[in-house]
C-alpha positions in Angstrom: -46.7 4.3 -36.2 -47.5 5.3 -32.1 -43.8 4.5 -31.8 -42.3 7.5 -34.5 -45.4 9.7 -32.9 -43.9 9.1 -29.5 -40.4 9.5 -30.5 -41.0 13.0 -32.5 -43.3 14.1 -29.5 -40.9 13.5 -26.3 -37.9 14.9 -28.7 -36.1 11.8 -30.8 -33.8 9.2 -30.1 -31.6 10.8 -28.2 -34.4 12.3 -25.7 -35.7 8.5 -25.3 -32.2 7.5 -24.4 -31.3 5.2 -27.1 -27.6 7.6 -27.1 -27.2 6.3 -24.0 -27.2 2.5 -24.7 -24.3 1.8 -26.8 -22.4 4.2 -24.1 -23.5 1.2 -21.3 -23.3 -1.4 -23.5 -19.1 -0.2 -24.2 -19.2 0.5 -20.4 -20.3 -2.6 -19.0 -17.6 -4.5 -21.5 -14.8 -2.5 -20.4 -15.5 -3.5 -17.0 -15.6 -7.1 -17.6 -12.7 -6.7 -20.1 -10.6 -5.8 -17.0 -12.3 -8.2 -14.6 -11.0 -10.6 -17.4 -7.5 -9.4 -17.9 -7.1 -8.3 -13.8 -7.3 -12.4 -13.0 -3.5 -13.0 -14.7 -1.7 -10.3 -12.1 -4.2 -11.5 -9.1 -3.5 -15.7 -9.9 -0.3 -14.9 -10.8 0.6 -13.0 -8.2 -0.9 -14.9 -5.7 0.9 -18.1 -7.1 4.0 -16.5 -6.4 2.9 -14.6 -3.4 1.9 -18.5 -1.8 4.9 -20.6 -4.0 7.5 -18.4 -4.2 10.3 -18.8 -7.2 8.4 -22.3 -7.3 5.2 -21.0 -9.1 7.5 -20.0 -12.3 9.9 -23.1 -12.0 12.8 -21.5 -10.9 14.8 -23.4 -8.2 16.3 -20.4 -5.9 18.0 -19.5 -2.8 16.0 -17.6 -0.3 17.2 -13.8 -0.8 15.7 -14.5 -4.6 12.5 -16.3 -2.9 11.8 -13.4 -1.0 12.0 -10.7 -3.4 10.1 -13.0 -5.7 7.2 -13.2 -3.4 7.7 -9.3 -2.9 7.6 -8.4 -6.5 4.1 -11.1 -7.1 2.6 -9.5 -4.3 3.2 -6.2 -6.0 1.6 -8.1 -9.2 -1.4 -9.2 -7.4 -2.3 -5.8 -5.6 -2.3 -4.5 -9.4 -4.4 -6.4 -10.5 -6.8 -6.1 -7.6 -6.3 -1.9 -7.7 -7.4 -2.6 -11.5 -10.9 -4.7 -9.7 -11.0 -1.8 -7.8 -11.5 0.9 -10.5 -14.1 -1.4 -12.1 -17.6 0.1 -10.4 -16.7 3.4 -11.6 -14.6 2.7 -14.0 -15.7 5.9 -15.9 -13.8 8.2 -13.1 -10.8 6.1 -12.5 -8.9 7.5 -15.4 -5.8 8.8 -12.7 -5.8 5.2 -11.2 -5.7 3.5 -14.3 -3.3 5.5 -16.0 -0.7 5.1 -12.7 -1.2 1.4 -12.6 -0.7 1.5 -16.5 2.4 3.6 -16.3 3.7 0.9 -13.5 2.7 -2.1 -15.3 4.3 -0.4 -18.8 7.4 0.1 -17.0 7.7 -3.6 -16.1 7.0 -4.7 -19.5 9.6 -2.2 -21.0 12.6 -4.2 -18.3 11.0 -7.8 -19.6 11.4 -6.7 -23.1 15.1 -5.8 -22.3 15.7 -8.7 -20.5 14.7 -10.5 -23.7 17.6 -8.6 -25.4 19.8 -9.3 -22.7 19.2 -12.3 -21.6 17.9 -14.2 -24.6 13.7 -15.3 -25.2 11.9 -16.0 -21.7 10.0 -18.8 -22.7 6.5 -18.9 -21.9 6.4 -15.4 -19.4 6.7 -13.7 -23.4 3.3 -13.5 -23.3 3.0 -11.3 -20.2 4.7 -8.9 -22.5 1.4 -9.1 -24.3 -0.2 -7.9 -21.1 2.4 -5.9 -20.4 3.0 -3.9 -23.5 -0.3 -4.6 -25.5 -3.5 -5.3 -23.9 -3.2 -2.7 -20.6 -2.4 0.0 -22.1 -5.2 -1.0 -24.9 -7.5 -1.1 -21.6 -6.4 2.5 -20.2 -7.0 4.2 -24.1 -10.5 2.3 -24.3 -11.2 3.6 -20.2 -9.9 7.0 -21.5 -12.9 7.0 -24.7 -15.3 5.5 -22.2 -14.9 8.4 -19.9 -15.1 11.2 -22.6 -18.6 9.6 -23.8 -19.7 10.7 -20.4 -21.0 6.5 -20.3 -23.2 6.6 -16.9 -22.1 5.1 -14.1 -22.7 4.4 -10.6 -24.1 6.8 -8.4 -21.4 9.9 -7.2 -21.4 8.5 -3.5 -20.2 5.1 -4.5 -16.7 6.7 -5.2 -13.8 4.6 -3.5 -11.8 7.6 -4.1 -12.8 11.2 -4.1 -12.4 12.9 -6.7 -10.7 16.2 -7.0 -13.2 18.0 -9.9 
C-alpha cells in the first residue's frame, strides 16, 4: 500500500522514472548490439590489414595485395568509427547513417558481383552484414534517439554537435 501512496503522491510512474527504464534497457542493448556486430569489420579488417589477400585465401600478386590491405583497413576503421559512436550512441545518428550508407554501398557491389561473377562462397554472409543487420542497427539507433533514451553526459561528446 506505501508504494501506490508514494507513487500517486510524487506524480505516477512516469514521475518515479519507471518511463525511463525500458528507454536504457533498449539503449544499453543497442550499444552492445554494435559492439557485437563492430568485431566482424575490426577482425576482419585487421586480418586482412596484417595477411593481406592471404586472410581470405586468395593467392595474389602484389598490386591486388595492396589494395586488399587498403580496402580491410577501410573495413576495420568502420567498424571502429561504429565503437566510436557507441558512448553516445543516442546522438550519433549522422555518423551512423554515413557509415551505413558506406557499408550499404559495399554490400550493394558484393551482391552484384554475385550476379556477375557467380556465389562467393562463404563472404555471402557479409552480405548479411552488409545488407541486413547494419542498416537494422542504424533504424533501431534512429528509434533509440527519438525516445530521447539518456545518455552520457553532453561534454562526453567525441563530436560536437551542430543543434
Amino acid at each position: 500500500m506505501r508504494f501506490w501512496s508514494r507513487m500517486v503522491k510524487n506524480g505516477g510512474p512516469k514521475a518515479m522514472g519507471a518511463s525511463r527504464r525500458p528507454k536504457r534497457l533498449e539503449r544499453a542493448v543497442l550499444q552492445a548490439s554494435i559492439l557485437l556486430a563492430g568485431i566482424v569489420p575490426v577482425l576482419g579488417g585487421g586480418a586482412g590489414v596484417l595477411l593481406g589477400a592471404r586472410a581470405f585465401g586468395a593467392g595474389t600478386g602484389a598490386a591486388e595485395d595492396s589494395h586488399m590491405r587498403y580496402l580491410s583497413g577501410l573495413l576495420m576503421a568502420i567498424g571502429l568509427a561504429f565503437w566510436a559512436c557507441v558512448p553516445t550512441i543516442e546522438r550519433r545518428g549522422e555518423i551512423v547513417r554515413a557509415l551505413t550508407l558506406v557499408v550499404l554501398a559495399g554490400g550493394l557491389a558484393r551482391l552484384a558481383g554475385v550476379f556477375v561473377a557467380g556465389d562467393p562462397g562463404p563472404m555471402r554472409w557479409a552480405l548479411v552484414m552488409e545488407l541486413g543487420v547494419t542498416p537494422a542497427l542504424a533504424l533501431w539507433q534512429a528509434r533509440v534517439a527519438r525516445s530521447g533514451a539518456v545518455g552520457a553526459p553532453a561534454g562526453l561528446d567525441a563530436v560536437p554537435s551542430r543543434r
